[in-house]
Residue frames as a rotation matrix with the C-alpha (Angstrom) as fourth column:
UNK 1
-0.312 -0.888 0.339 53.57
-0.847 0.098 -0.523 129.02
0.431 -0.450 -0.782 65.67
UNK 2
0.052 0.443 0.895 51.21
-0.660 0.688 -0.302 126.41
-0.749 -0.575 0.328 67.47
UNK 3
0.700 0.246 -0.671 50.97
-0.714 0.199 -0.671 124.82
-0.032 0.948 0.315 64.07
UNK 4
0.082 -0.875 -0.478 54.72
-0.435 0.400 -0.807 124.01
0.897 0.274 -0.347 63.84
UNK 5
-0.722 -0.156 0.674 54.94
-0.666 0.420 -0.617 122.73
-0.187 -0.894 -0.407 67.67
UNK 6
0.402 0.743 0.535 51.61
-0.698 0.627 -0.346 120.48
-0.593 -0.234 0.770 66.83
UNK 7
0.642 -0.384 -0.664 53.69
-0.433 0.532 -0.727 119.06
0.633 0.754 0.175 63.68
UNK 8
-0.487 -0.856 -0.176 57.00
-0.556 0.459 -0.693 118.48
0.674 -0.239 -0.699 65.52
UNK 9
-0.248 0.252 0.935 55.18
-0.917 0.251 -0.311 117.08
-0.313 -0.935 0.168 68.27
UNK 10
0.781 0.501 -0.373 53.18
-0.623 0.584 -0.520 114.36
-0.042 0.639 0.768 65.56
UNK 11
0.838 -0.194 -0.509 56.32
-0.317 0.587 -0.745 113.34
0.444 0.786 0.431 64.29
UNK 12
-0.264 -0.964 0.015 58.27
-0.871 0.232 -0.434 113.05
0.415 -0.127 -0.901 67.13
UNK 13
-0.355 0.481 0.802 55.48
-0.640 0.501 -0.583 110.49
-0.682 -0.720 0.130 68.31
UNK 14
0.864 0.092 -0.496 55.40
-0.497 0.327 -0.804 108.97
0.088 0.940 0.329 65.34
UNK 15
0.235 -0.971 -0.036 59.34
-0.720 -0.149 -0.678 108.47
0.653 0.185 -0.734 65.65
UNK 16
-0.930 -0.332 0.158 59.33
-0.365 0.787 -0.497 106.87
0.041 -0.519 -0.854 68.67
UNK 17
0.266 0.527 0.807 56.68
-0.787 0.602 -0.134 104.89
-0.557 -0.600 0.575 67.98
UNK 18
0.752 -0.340 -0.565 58.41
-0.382 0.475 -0.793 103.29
0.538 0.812 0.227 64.70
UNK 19
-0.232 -0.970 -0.074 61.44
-0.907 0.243 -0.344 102.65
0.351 -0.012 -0.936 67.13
UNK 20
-0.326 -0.201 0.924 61.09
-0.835 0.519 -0.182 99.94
-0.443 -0.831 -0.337 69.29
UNK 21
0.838 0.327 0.436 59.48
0.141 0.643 -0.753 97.59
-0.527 0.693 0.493 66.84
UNK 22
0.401 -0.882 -0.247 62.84
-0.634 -0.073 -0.770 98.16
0.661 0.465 -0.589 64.63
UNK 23
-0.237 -0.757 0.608 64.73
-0.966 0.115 -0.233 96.91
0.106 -0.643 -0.759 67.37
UNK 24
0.178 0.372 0.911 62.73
-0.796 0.598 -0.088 94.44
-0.578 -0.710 0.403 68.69
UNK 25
0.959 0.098 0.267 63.47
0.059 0.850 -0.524 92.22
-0.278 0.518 0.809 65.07
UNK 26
0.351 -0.936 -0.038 67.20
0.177 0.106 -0.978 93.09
0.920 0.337 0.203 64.83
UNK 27
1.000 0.013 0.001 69.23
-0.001 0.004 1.000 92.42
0.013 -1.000 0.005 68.26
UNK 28
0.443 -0.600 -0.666 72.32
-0.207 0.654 -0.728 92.01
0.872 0.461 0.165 69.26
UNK 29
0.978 -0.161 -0.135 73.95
0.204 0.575 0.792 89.78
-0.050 -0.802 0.595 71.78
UNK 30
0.056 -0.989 0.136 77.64
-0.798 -0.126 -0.589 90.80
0.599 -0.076 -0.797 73.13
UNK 31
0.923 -0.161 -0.349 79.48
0.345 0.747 0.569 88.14
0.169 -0.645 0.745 75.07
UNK 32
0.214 -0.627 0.749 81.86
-0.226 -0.777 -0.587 90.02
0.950 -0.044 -0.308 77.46
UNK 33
-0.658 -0.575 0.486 84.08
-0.709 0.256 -0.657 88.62
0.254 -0.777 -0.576 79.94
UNK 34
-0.910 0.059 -0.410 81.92
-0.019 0.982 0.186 85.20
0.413 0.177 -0.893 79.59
UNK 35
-0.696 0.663 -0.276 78.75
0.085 -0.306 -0.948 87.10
-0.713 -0.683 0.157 80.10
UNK 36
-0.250 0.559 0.790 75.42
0.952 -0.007 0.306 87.96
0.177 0.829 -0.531 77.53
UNK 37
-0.630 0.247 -0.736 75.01
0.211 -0.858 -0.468 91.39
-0.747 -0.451 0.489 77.49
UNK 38
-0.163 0.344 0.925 71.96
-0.986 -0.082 -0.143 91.89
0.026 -0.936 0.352 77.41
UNK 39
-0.941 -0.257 -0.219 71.10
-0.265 0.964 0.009 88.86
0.209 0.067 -0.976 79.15
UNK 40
-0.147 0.983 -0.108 66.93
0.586 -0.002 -0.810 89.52
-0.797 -0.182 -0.576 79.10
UNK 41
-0.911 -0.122 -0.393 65.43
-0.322 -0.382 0.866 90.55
-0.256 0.916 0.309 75.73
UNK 42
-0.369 0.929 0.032 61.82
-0.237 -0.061 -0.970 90.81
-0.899 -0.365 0.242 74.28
UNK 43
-0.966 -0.198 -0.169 60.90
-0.140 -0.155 0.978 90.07
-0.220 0.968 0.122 70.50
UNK 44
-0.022 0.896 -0.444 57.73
-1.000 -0.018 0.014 89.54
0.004 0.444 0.896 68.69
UNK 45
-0.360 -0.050 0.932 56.32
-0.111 0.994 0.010 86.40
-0.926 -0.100 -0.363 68.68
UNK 46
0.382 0.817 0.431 55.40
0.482 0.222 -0.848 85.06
-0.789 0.532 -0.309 65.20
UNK 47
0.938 -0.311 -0.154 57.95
-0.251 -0.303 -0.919 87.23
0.239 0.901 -0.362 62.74
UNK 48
0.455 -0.863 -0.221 61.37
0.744 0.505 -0.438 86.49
0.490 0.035 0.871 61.89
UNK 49
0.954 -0.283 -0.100 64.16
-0.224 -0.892 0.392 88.19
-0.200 -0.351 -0.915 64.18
UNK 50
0.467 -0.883 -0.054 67.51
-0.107 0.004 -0.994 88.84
0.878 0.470 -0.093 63.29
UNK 51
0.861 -0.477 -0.177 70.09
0.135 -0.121 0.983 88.37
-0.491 -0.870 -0.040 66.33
UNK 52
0.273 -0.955 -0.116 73.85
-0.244 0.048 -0.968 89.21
0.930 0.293 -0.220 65.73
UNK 53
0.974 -0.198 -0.109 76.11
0.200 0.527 0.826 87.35
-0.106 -0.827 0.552 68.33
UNK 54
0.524 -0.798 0.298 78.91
-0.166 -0.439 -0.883 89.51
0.835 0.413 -0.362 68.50
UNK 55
0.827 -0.095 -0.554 82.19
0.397 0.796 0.457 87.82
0.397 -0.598 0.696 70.89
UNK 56
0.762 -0.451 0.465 83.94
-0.338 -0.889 -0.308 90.21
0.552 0.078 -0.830 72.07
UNK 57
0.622 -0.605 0.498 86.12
-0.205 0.487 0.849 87.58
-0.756 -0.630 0.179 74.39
UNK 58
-0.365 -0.917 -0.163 89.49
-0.910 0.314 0.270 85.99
-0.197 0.247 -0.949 73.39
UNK 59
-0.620 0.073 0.781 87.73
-0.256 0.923 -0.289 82.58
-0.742 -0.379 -0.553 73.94
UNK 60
-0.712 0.623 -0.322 85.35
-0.246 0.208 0.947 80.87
0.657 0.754 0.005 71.40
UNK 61
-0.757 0.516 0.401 81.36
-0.533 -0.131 -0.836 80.71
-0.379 -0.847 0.374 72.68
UNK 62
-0.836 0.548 0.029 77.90
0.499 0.737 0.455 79.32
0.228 0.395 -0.890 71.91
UNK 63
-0.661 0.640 0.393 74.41
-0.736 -0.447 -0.509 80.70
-0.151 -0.625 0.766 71.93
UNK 64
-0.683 0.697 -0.220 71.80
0.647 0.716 0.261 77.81
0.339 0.036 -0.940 72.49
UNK 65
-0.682 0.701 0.208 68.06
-0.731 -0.663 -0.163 79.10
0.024 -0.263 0.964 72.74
UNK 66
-0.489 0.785 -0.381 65.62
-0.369 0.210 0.905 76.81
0.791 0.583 0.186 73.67
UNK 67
0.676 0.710 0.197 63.49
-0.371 0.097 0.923 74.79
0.636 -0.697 0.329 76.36
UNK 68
0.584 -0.227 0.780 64.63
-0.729 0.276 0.626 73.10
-0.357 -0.934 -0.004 79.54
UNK 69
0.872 0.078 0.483 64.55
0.085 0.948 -0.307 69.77
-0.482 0.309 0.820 77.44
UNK 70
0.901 -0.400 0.167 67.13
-0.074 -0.520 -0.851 71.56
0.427 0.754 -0.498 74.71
UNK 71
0.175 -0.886 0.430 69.57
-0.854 -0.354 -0.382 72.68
0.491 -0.300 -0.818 77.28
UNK 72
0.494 0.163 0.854 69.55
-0.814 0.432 0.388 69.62
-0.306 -0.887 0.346 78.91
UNK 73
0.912 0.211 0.352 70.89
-0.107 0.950 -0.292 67.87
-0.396 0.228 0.889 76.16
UNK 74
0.709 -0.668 0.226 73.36
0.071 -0.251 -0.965 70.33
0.702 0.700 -0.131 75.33
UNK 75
0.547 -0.580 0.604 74.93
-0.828 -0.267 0.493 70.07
-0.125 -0.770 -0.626 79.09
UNK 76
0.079 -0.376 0.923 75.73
-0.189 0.904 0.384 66.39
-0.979 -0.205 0.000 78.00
UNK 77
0.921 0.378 0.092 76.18
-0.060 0.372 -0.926 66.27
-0.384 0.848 0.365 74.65
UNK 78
0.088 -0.973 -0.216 79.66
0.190 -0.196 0.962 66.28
-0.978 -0.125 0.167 73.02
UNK 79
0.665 -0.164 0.728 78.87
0.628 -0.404 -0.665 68.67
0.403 0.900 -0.166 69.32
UNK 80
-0.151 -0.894 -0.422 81.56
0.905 -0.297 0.303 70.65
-0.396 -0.337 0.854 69.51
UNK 81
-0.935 0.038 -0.352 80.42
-0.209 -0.861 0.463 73.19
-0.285 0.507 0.814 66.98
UNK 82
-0.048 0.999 0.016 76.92
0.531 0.039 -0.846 74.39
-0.846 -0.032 -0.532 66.12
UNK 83
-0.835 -0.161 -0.526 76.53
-0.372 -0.538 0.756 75.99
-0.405 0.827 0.389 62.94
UNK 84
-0.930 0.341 -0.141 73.31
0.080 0.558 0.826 73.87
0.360 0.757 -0.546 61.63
UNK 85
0.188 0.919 -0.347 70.38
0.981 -0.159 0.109 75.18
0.045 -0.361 -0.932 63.52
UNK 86
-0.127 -0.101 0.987 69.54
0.032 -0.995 -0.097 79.18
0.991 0.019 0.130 63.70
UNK 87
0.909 0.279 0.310 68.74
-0.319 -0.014 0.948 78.30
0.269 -0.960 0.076 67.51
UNK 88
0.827 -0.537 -0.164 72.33
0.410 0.377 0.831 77.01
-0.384 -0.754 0.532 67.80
UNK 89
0.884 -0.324 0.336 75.08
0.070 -0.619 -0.783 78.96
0.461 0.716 -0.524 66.98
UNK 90
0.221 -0.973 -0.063 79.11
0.964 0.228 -0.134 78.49
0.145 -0.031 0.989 67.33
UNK 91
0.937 0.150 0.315 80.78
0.251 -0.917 -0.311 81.83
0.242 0.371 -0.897 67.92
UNK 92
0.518 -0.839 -0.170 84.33
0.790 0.545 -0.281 81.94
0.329 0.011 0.944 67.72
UNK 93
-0.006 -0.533 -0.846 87.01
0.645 -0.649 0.404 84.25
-0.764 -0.543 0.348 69.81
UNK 94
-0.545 -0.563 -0.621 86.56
0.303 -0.823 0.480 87.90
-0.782 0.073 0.619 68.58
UNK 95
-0.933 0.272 0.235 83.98
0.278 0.131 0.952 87.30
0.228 0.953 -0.198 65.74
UNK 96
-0.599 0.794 -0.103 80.53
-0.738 -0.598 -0.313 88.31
-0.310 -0.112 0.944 64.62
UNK 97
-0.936 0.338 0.099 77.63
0.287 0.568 0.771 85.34
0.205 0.750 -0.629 63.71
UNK 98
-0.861 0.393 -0.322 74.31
-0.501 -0.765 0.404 85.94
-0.088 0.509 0.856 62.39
UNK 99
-0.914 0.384 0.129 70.96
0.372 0.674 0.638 84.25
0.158 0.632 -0.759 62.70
UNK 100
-0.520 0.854 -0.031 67.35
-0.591 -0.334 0.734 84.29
0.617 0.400 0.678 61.90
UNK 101
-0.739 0.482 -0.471 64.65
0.633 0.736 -0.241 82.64
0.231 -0.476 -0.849 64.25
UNK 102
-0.552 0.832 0.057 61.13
-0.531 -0.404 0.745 82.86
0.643 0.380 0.665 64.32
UNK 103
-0.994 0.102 -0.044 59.84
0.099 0.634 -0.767 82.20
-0.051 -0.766 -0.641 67.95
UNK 104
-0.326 0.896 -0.302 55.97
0.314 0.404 0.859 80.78
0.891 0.185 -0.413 67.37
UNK 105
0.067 0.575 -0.815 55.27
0.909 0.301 0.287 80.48
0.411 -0.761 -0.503 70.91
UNK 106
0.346 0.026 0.938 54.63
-0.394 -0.903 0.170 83.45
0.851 -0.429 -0.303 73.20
UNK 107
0.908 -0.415 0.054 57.14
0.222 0.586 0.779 82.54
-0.355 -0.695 0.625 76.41
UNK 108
0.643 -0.746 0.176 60.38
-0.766 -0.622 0.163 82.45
-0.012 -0.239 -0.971 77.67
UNK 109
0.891 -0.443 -0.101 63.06
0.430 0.894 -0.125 80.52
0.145 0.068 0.987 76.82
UNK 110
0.348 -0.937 -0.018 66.72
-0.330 -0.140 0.933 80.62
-0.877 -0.319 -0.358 78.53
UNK 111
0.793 -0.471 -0.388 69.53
-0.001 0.635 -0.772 80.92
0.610 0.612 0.503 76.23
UNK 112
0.801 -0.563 0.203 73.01
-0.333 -0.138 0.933 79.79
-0.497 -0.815 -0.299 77.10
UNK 113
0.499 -0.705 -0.504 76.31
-0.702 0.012 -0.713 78.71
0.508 0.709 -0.488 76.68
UNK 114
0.974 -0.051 -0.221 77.23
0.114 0.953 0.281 74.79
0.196 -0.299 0.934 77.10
UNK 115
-0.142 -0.915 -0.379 81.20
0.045 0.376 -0.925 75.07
0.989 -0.148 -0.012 76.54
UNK 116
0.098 -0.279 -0.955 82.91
0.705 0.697 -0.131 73.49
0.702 -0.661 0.265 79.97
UNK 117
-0.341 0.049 -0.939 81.93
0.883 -0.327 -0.338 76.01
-0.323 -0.944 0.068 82.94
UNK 118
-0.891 -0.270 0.365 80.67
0.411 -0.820 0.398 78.38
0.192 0.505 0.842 81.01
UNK 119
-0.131 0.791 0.598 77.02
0.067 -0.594 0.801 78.36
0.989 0.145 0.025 82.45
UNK 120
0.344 0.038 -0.938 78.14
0.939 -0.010 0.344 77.68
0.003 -0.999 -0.039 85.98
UNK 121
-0.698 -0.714 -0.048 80.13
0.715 -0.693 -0.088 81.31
0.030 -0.096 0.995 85.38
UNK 122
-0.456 0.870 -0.185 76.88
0.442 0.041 -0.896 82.64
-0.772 -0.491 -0.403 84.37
UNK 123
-0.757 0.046 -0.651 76.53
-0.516 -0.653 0.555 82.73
-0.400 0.756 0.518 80.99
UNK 124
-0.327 0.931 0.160 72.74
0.945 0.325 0.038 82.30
-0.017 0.164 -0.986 80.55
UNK 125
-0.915 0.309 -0.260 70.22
-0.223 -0.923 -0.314 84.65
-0.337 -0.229 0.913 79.61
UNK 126
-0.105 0.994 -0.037 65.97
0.194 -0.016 -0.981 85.31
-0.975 -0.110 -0.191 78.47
UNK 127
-0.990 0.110 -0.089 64.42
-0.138 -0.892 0.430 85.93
-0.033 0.438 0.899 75.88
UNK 128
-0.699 0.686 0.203 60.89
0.164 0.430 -0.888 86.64
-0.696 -0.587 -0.413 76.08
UNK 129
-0.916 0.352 0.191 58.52
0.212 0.023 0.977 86.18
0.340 0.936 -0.096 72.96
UNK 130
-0.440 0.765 -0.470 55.09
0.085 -0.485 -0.870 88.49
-0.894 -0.423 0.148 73.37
């Protein structure tokens, strides 16, 4: 009987140690009521992660991810749509987009959304590469 309790015990530690590493390279970002849920998030530094950016608003959003310098350009800039970087991404009312990004650096970088009052509302979030 000890036998079977040392097994289950193996593999349920085993189990959850296989989870969080899953996660940690496939995410996903909701945007609800002009918000990131979540809006703090950990990944690996150094391997590719998946993010889905799923919009659950009526409205059409944006996820920008990078430095100070980045967001600074996107508070003044006038692209309307992103779709050509995996660090910038368009996301239209009600829809699901997909990218890939491989953060090098260990650090935090803010992501956010530029459209017109949309990070004074407080759509801004972390993520923190480890």
């Amino acid at each position: 009987m000890s036998r079977l309790l040392l097994v289950a015990s193996l593999l349920a530690t085993l189990t959850s140690s296989c989870t969080p590493a899953a996660d940690q390279n496939h995410i996903t970002i909701r945007f609800h009521y002009s918000h990131f849920e979540p809006d703090f998030i950990t990944v690996p530094a150094g391997v590719p992660v998946t993010i889905a950016l799923r919009n659950d608003d009526p409205i059409d959003h944006e996820w920008i991810i990078g430095s100070s310098a980045v967001h600074d350009i996107h508070r003044h800039g006038s692209e309307a749509v992103h779709n050509e970087l995996p660090t910038e991404v368009s996301v239209p009312a009600l829809s699901t987009r997909v990218t890939t990004v491989t953060f090098d650096a260990h650090g935090d970088l803010a992501y956010t959304c530029h459209l017109p009052g949309h990070e004074e509302y407080g759509m801004t979030g972390v993520l923190r590469a480890r």
